[in-house]
C-alpha positions as CSV (number, residue, x, y, z in Angstrom):
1,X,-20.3,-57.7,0.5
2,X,-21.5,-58.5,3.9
3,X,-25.0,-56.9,5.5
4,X,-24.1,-56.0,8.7
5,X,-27.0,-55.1,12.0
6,X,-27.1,-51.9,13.6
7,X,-29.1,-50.4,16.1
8,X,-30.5,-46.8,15.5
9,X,-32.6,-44.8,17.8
10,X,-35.4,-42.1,16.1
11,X,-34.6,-38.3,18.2
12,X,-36.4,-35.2,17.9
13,X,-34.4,-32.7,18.7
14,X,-31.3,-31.0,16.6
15,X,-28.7,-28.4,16.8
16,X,-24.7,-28.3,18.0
17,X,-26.0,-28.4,21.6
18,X,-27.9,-31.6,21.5
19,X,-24.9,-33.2,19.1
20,X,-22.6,-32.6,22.1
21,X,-24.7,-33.7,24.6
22,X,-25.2,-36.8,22.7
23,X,-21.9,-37.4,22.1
24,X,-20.8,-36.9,25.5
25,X,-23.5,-40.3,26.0
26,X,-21.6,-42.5,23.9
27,X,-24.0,-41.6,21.1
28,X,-23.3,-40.3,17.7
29,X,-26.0,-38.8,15.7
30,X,-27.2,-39.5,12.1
31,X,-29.2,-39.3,9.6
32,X,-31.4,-41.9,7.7
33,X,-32.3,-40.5,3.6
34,X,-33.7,-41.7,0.7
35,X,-35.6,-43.5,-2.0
36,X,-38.4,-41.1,-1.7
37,X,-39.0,-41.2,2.1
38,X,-38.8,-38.9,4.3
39,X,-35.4,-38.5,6.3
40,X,-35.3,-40.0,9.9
41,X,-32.8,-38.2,12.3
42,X,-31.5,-41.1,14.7
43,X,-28.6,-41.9,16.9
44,X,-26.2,-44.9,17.2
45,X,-24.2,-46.0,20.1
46,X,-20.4,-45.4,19.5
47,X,-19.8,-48.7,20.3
48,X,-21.7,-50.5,17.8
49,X,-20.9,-48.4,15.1
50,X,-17.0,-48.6,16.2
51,X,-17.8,-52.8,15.6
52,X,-19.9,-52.0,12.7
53,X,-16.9,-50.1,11.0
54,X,-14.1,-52.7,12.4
55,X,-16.1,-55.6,11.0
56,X,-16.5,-54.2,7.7
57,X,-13.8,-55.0,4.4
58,X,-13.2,-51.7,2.8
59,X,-14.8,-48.1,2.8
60,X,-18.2,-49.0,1.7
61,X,-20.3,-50.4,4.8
62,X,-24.0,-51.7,4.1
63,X,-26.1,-52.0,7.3
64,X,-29.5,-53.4,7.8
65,X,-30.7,-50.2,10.7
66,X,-32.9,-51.6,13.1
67,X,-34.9,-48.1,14.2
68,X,-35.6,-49.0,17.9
69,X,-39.7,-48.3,18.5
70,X,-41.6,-49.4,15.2
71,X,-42.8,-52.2,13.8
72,X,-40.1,-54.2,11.9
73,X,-38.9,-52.6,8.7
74,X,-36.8,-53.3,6.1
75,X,-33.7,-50.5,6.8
76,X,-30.8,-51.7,3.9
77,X,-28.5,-48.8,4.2
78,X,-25.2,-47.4,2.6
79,X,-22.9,-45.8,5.2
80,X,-22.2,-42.6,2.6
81,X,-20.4,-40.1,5.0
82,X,-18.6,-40.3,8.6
83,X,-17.9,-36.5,10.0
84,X,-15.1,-36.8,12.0
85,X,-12.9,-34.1,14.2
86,X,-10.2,-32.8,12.3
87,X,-7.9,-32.9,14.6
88,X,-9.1,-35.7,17.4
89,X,-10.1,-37.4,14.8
90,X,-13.4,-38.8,16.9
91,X,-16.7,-39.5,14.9
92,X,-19.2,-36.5,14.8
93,X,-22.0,-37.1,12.7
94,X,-23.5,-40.4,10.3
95,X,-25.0,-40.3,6.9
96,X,-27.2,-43.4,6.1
97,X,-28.6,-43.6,2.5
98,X,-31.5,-45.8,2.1
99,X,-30.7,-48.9,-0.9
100,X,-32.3,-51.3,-2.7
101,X,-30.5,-54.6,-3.2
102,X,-32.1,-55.3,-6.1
103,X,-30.6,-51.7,-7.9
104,X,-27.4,-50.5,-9.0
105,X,-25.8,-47.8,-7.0
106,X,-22.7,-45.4,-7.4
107,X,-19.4,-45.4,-5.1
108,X,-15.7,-44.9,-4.9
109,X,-13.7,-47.7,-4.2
110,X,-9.8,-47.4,-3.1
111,X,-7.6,-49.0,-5.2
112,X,-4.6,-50.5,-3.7
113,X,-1.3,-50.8,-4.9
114,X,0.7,-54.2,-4.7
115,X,4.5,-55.2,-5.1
116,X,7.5,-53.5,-5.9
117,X,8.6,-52.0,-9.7
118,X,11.4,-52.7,-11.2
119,X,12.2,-49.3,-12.0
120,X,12.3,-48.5,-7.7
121,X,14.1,-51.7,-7.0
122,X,16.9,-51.9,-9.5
123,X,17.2,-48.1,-11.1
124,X,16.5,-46.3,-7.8
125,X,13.0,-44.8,-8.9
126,X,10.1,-42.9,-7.4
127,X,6.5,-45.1,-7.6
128,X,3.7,-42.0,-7.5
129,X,0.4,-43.2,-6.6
130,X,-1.7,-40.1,-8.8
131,X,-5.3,-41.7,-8.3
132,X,-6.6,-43.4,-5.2
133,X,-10.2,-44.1,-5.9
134,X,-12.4,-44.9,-8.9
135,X,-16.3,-44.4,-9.2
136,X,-18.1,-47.7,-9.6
137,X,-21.6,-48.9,-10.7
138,X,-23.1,-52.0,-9.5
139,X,-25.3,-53.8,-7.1
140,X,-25.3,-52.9,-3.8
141,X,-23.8,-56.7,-2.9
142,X,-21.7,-56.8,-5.3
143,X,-19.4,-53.3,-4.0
144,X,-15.7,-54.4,-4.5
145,X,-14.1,-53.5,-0.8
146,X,-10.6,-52.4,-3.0
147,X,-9.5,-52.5,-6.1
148,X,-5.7,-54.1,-6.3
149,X,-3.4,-52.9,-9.0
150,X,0.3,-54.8,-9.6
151,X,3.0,-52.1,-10.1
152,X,5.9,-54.4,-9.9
153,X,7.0,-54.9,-13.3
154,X,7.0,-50.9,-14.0
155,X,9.9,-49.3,-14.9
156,X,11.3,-45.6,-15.2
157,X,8.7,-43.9,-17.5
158,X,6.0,-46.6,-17.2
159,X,2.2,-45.9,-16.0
160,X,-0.8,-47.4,-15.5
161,X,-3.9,-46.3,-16.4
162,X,-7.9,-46.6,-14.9
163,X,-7.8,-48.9,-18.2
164,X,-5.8,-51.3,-16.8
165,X,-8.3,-51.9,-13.5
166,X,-10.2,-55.3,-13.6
167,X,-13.0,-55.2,-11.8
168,X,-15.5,-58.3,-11.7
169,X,-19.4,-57.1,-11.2
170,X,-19.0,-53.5,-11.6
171,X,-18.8,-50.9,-14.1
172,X,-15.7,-48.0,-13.4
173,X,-17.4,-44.9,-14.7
174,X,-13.5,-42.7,-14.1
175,X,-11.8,-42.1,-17.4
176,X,-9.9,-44.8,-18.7
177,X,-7.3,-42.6,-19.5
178,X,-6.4,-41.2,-16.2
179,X,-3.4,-42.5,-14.8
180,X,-3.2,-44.4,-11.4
181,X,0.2,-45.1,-10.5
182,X,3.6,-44.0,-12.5
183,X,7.4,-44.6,-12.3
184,X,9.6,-41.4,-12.4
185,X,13.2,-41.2,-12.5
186,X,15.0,-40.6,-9.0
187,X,15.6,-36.8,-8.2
188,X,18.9,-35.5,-8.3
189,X,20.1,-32.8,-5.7
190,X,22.3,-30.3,-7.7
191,X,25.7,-29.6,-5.2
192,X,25.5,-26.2,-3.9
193,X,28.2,-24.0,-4.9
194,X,30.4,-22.1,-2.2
195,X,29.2,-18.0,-2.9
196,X,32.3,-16.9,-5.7
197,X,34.8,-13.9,-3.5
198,X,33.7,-10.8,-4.5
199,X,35.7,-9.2,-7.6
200,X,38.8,-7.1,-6.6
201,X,38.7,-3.7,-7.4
202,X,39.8,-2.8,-10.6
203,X,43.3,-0.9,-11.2
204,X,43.4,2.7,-11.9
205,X,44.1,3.1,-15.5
206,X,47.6,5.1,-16.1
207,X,47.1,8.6,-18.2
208,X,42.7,8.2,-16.9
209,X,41.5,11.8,-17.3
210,X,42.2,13.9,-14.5
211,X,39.6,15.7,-12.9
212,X,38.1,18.5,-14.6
213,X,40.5,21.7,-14.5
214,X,43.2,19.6,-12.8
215,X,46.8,19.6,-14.1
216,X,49.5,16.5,-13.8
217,X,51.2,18.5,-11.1
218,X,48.2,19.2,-9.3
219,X,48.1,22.8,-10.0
220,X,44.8,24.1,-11.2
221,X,44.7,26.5,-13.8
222,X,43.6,29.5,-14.9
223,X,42.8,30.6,-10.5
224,X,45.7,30.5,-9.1
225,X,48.7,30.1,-11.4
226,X,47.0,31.5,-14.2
227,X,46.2,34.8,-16.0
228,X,45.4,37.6,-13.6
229,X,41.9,38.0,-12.0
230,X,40.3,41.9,-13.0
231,X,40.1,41.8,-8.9
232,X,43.9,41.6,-8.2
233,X,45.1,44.6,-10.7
234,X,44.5,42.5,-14.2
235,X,45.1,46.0,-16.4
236,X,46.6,45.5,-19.4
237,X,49.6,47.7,-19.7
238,X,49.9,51.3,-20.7
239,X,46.5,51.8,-19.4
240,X,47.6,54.5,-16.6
241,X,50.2,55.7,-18.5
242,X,47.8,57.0,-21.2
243,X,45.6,59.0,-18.8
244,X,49.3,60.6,-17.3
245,X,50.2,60.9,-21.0
């Protein structure tokens, strides 16, 4: 991996209001960390860091940080972490993590997916990509910028697996067993069925019962038509004619 220059400057002061002021200078600030020392806040122009990051091959960016003011040093730096604005997307903060050259180091590397399976081309199926980095030990110089993977003679059903990653100089500390990229059959859209017509009623049943107290006729009994109320002169007969008698 390349070593790439960049020119830092040491500041003194911190906080949201000196971050925007800087930025709005073409600067970006940063930090400097590690190995023991002390950390260094600093600040890079835009610029440089914009060719820095455009010169680079892959996500992992070693810089040798010139610190504008001191003596000459020896700065080897990872770039670890790049803040940006969620939603402009423009670079807020830098993380710069002092290395050795001479020890191994820790960092995810993308891994990249090449050609076309045989399972999407000829039987119309889906290619997932489940794992897009792996963690790697090695020298600083010897960072892999991407890891390739060839998916094209997968078919329906077929994986890969962090076991199948070949990487020369460097130790992938991810579980072998985690799988990277898979082949699944196409998805089928089930054809929506028209809402059925809402049952007809059902017929009345001939000889139902009728309500309570009701007659086929449609009398009612027993009120009306039926034996004699006490109210409308319901004696039984004889009853006068024995008090007469």
């Amino acid at each position: 991996m390349a070593i790439v220059s960049l020119e830092a400057a040491a500041r003194q002061d911190a906080g949201k209001g000196v971050a925007r002021r800087l930025r709005a200078q073409g600067r970006v600030p940063g930090v400097y960390y590690g190995r023991g020392e002390d950390s260094i806040p600093l600040t890079v122009g835009l610029k440089d860091l914009m060719s820095v990051l455009e010169s680079a091959d892959g996500s992992n960016v070693i810089v040798d940080l010139k610190l504008g003011g001191e003596a000459a040093k020896d700065r080897k730096a990872l770039i670890r972490e790049i803040q940006r604005d969620p939603v402009a997307g423009s670079i807020l903060h830098l993380d710069l993590q002092h290395i050795s050259l001479t020890e191994r180091i820790t960092v995810e590397v993308p891994i990249v997916l090449i050609g076309v399976p045989l399972g999407v081309k000829d039987a119309g199926g889906i290619l997932e990509h489940l794992l897009r980095e792996v963690e790697v030990e090695c020298l600083p110089t010897d960072i892999p910028s991407k890891l390739e993977v060839d998916v094209s003679a997968l078919q329906i059903g077929d994986s890969l697996h962090v076991s199948d990653i070949k990487a020369e100089r460097a130790t992938i500390l991810t579980e072998a067993d985690r799988a990277i990229a898979a082949v699944v059959p196409p998805t089928i859209l089930e054809e929506v069925k028209p809402a059925e017509e809402a049952v007809a009623a059902e017929p009345e049943v001939i000889g139902a019962k009728k309500e309570e107290g009701e007659t086929e006729e449609g009398g009612k009994e027993g009120k009306e038509g039926g034996k004699p109320s006490a109210k409308e002169g319901g004696k039984p007969k004889g009853s006068e004619g024995g008090k007469q008698g």
